[in-house]
LODO-669859 format. One record per residue (C-alpha): x, y negated, z. Coordinates in steps of 0.05 Angstrom, whole numbers, plus 5000, padded with zeros to 4 digits. Last residue first. Example, Ala and Ser with C-alpha at 12.3 -4.5 7.8 and 13.67 -1.06 7.14 Angstrom:
// residues 2
527350215143
524650905156
//
This chain:
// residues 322
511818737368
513818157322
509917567304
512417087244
511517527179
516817347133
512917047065
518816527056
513116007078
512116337139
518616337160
519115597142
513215397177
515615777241
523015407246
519414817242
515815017297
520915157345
524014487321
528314367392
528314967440
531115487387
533716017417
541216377432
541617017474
546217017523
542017467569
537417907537
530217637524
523917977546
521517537605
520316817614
520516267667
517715607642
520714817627
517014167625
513914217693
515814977721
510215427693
511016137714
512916857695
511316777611
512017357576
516117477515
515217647435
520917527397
520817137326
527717207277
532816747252
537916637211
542416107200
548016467242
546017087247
541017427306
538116687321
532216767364
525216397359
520816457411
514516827423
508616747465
502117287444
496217007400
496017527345
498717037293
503816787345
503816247400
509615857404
514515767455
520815277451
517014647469
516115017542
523814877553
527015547573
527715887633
530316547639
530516887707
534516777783
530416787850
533716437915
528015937926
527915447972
529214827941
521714547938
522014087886
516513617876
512613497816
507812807821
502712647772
500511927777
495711487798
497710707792
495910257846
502609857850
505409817785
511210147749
514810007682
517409377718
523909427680
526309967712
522010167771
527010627810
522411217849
521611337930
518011957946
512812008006
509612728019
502612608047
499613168081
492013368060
486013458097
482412968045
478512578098
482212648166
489212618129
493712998161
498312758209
506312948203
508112528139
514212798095
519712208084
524312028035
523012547973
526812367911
525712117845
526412197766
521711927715
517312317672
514312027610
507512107582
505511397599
507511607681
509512277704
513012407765
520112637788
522513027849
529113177879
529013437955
532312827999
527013058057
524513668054
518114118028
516614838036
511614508093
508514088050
505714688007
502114978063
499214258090
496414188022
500613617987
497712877967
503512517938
505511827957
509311487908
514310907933
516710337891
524410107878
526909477840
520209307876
522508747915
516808507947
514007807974
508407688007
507306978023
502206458058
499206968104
495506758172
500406848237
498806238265
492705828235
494605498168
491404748152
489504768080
492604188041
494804527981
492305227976
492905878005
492906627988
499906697951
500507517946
505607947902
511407427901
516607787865
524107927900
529807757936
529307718004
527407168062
524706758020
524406098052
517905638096
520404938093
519404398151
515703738169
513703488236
516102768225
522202728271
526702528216
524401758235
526501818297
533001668266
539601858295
541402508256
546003028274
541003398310
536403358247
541303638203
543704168252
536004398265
535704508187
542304928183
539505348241
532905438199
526205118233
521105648236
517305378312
522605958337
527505578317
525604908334
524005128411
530805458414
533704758389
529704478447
532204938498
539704858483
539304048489
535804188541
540604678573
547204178558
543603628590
541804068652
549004258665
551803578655
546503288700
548703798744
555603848755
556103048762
557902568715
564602248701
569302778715
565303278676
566102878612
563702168588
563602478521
559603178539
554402688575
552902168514
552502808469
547203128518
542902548515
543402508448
541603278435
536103188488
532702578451
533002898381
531403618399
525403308438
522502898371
523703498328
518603938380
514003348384
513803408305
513704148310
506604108345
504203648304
506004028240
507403978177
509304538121
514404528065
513205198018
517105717982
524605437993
530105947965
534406348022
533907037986
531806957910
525706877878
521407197818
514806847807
508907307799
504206937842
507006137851
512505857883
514205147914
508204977943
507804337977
504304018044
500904608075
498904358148
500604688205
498605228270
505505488292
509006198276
507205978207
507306718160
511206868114
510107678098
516208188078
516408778023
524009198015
522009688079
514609768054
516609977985
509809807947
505810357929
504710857866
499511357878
499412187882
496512777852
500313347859
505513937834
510314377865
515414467836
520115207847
527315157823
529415827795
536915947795
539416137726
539616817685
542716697609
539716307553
543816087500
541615447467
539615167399
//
């Protein structure tokens, strides 16, 4: 049961759109050097955290890097302990830049800082052997895992893609007109298994699209559970928040047709008791519609509308009304 009274009309719009990957919470590994794949330490579909080891590489080219860091780092020690009064301005100036330069190298080879401070602490030529770990760098699912054991990976070719999608985007397909009404932060939900699910718009495109001539509104939805998958179609109802009109709405489960076809809801006059009356229907708003022909504060069934029906009819009262 609920009492109606006049309420600000929030105009949808509705579209088709598709469920995508969050862009800003998705990140690719990639070797920044051409190297061997030595180990895999995830697979497709795992879930892993920030910082956690996906894959130990080898390279030649990071070898002769290790083996620099190793000879500059004790050169520079043995010069930072005899001290500036011991060796000259510049052999202590260009030990303390090589020893800089080759950690640089290391780093941007995809050594980790902690990784580069291992090996510089270490004696043994030995460490130099070209080997190093590829890590998550977010939490989340690996979505892609194109490689195998052994391969050798060019620069730049994908090992990883890893997403969180705690949160998944949904880009509707709007007619420019309609897109315009629309702004950023406006609610917005979609349907998905007969369900809708709450969102919000984060960003309105500004290019059509050559082939549909439509503008793509971008809404960014919660994925409990994994309920939602990348690829998915949906239905998309977006809020347009300008409109300044105030009517009845009801939930569209409270309507019923009548014996002579017109809409009609059920209104309790005494408590317990209730009779059918006819109204109009202004416009469909998701779930809920705009009517006319009730008086404010008048209470109506919304839940069991057409229980309420059967058991008029069954008592022999006639269920339309004009």
């Amino acid at each position: 049961m609920e009492e109606i009274t006049a309420e600000p009309i929030v105009v949808e719009i509705e579209a088709p759109g598709e469920i995508l990957l969050n862009s800003y919470a998705t990140h690719q590994l990639t070797p920044r050097i051409e190297a061997q794949v030595i180990e895999r330490h995830a697979r497709l579909g795992d879930k892993v955290n920030k910082g956690q080891l996906l894959v130990t590489l080898s390279s030649v080219t990071m070898s002769e890097a290790q083996g620099q860091l190793l000879v500059a780092e004790n050169e520079w020690q043995r010069v930072r302990k005899l001290g500036r009064e011991v060796v000259s301005a510049r052999r202590y100036q260009d030990a303390r830049i090589a020893a800089q330069q080759a950690r640089a190298s290391l780093s941007a080879y995809g050594m980790t800082q902690s990784q580069i401070d291992q090996l510089a602490s270490s004696d043994t030529i030995e460490n130099a052997n070209g080997r190093f770990g590829l890590f998550a760098p977010l939490s989340g699912t690996v979505i892609r895992d194109d490689f195998i054991t052994g391969q050798m990976a060019q620069v730049g070719s994908l090992l990883f893609e890893i997403s969180d999608e705690t949160t998944l985007w949904v880009e509707a397909k709007l007619a420019p007109g309609s897109a315009n009404s629309i702004q950023v932060g406006n609610p917005a939900q979609i349907m998905i298994d007969g369900n809708w699910m709450p969102g919000k718009v984060i960003q309105v495109h500004h290019t059509l699209d050559e082939t549909t001539r439509t503008l793509a509104v971008r809404l960014e939805v919660s994925n409990p559970n994994d309920r939602l998958h990348t690829g998915q179609f949906v239905t998309a109802r977006i809020q347009n928040g300008r409109s300044e009109e105030r009517g009845m709405v009801l939930p569209l489960n409270a309507l019923l047709r009548s014996a002579d076809g017109d809409w009609q809801v059920f209104v309790e006059h005494e408590p317990g008791e209730f009779e059918p009356k006819e109204v109009e229907i202004v416009r469909h708003m998701g779930g809920r519609v705009q009517i006319e022909g009730l008086e404010s504060g008048s209470r109506v069934v919304t839940q069991g509308a057409f229980f309420v029906q059967s058991e008029l009819a069954k008592s022999g009262f006639a269920v339309h009304n004009h």
